[in-house]
C-alpha positions in Angstrom: 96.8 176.0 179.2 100.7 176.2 178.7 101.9 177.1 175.2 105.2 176.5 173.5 106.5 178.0 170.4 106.5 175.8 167.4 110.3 176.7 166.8 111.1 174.4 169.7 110.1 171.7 168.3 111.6 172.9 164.6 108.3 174.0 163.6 107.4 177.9 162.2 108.4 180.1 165.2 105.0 182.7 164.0 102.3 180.1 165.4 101.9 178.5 169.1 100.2 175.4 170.0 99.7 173.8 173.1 103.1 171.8 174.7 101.2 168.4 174.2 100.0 169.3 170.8 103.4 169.5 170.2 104.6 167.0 171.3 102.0 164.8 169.5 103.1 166.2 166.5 106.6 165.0 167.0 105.5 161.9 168.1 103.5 161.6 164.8 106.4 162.8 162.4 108.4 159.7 163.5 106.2 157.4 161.0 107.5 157.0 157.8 106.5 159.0 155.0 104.8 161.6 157.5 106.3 165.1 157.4 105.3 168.1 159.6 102.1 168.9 157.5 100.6 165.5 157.6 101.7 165.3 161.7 99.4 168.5 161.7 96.4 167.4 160.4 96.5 163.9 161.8 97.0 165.6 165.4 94.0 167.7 164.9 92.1 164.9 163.5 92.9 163.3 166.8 91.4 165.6 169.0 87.7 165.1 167.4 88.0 161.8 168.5 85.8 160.5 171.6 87.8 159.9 174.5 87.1 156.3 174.8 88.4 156.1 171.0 92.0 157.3 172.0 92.2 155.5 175.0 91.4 152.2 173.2 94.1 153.2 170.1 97.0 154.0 173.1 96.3 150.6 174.2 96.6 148.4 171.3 99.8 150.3 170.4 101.0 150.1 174.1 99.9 146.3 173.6 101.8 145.5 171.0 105.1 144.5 172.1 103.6 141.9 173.8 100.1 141.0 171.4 103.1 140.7 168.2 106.6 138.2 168.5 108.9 137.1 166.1 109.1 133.2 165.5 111.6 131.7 167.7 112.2 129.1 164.4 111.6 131.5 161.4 111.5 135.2 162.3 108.1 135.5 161.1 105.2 137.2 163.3 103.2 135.0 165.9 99.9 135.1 166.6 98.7 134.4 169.7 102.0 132.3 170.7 101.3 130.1 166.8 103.2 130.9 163.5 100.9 130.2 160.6 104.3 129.9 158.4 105.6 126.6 160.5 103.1 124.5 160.3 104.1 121.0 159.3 102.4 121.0 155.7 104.7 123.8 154.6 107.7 122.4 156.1 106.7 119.2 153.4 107.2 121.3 150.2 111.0 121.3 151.3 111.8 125.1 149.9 112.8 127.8 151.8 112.3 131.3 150.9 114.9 133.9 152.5 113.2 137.0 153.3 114.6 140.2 155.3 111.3 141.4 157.1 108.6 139.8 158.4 106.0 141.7 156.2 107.7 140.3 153.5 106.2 137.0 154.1 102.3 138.2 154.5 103.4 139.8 150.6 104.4 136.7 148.9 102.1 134.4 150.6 99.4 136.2 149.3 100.2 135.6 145.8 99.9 132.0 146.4 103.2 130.9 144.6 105.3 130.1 147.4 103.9 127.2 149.6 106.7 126.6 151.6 108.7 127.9 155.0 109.7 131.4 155.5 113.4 132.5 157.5 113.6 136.5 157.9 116.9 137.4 157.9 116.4 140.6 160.0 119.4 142.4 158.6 121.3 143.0 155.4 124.9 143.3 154.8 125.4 147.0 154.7 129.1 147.6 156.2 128.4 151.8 155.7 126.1 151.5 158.5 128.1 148.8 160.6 125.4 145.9 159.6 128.4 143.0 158.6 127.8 139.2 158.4 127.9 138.8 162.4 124.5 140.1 161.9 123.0 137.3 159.7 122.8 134.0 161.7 124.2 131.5 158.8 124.2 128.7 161.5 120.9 128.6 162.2 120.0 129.1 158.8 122.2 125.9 157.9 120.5 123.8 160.9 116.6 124.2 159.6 118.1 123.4 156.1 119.1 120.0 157.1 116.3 119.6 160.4 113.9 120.0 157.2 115.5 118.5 154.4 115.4 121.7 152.4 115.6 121.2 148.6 115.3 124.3 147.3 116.5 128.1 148.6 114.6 131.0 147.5 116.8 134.1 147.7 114.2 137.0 147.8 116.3 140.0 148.6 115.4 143.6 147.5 117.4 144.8 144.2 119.4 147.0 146.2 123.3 147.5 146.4 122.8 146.2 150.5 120.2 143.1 149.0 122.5 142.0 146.0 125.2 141.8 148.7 123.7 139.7 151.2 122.4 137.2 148.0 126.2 137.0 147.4 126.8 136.2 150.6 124.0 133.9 151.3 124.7 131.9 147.9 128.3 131.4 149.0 127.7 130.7 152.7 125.3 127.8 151.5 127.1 126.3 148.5 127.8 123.4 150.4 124.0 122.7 151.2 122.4 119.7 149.2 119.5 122.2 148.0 119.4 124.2 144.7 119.6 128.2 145.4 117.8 130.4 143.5 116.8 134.3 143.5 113.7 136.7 142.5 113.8 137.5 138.9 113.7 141.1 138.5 113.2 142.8 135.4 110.4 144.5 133.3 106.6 145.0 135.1 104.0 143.7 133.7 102.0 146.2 131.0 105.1 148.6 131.2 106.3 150.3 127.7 110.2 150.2 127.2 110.8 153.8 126.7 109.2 154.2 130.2 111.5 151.8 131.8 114.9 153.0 133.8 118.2 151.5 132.7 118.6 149.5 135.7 115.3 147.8 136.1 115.9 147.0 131.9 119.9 145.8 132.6 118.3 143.4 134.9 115.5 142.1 132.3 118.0 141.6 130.1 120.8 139.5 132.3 117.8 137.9 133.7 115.8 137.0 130.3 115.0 132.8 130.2 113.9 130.8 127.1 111.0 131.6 125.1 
């Protein structure tokens, strides 16, 4: 079997694996959060599966392009051709929440707060890496604000400096909508001690505090 140096691939130059090893390794390393180590041990992991195991795992990711779509109305994920976040009764409630990813949506629905329609943004304004407001489509936002009579905007954005930018944006580009706009209140977690707490996340709790 043909070998290749693990420095090719910017891997320790004293050890050789197998071309395809390494190149499953590489292929591995592009997941977030996985670094050369973890590549290595998932690879090797890999190879005690049964063939019929890896054949059916390349297919579903092969697959997915085509088994996973964004919502033509929302942005959200379809599936099987239906998006379970435009359905009539959530169009009803009138509130729209303003999210930038699709998993964003699975996150709050699943705390049961928000009843209402989804719109994934895709982008956020981040002019370091080119990303301006050409990238956020205000105009379709504005059009299913007034197709569903939309009372009430929920901004939920990251607390970054690319998130607090696009809320600025967003809350200016719909100030002349008929519906109430409103953000994610972020601030202290739940069961956390002060001195713990960064300065940031406690600036916030305090320029977001509310009556008691």
């Amino acid at each position: 079997m043909a070998t290749a140096t693990k420095h090719c691939w910017g891997l320790k130059a004293s050890m050789k694996y197998p071309s395809h090893l390494i190149k499953l390794i590489e292929t591995l390393k592009k997941l977030p959060g996985v670094g050369s180590k973890s590549a290595e041990r998932f690879a090797f992991h890999l190879l005690e599966w049964e063939p019929g195991q890896l054949e059916e795992m390349g297919s579903i990711i092969a697959s997915t392009p085509h088994k996973l779509c964004s919502c033509k109305t929302c942005g959200c994920l379809e599936d099987a051709g239906m998006c379970i976040f435009c359905t009539p009764k959530r169009t009803l409630h009138g509130t729209l929440c303003i999210i930038s990813s699709p998993k964003d949506a699975f996150a709050i629905d699943a705390t049961g707060e928000f009843q209402g329609c989804f719109h994934v943004l895709g982008s956020l304004l981040s002019p370091m890496s080119g990303k301006g407001a050409d990238k956020i489509d205000v105009h379709k936002l504005i059009q299913r604000i007034e197709i569903h009579r939309i009372t009430e905007i929920v901004i939920a954005l990251d607390s970054t400096l690319e998130g607090d930018a696009t809320a600025l944006y967003l809350k200016s580009a719909l100030a002349n909508t008929n519906a109430t706009i409103s953000r994610l209140a972020f601030g202290l977690p739940m069961g956390s001690a002060l001195e713990y707490v960064d300065g940031g996340t406690l600036a916030k709790a305090f320029s977001g505090r509310s009556p008691y």
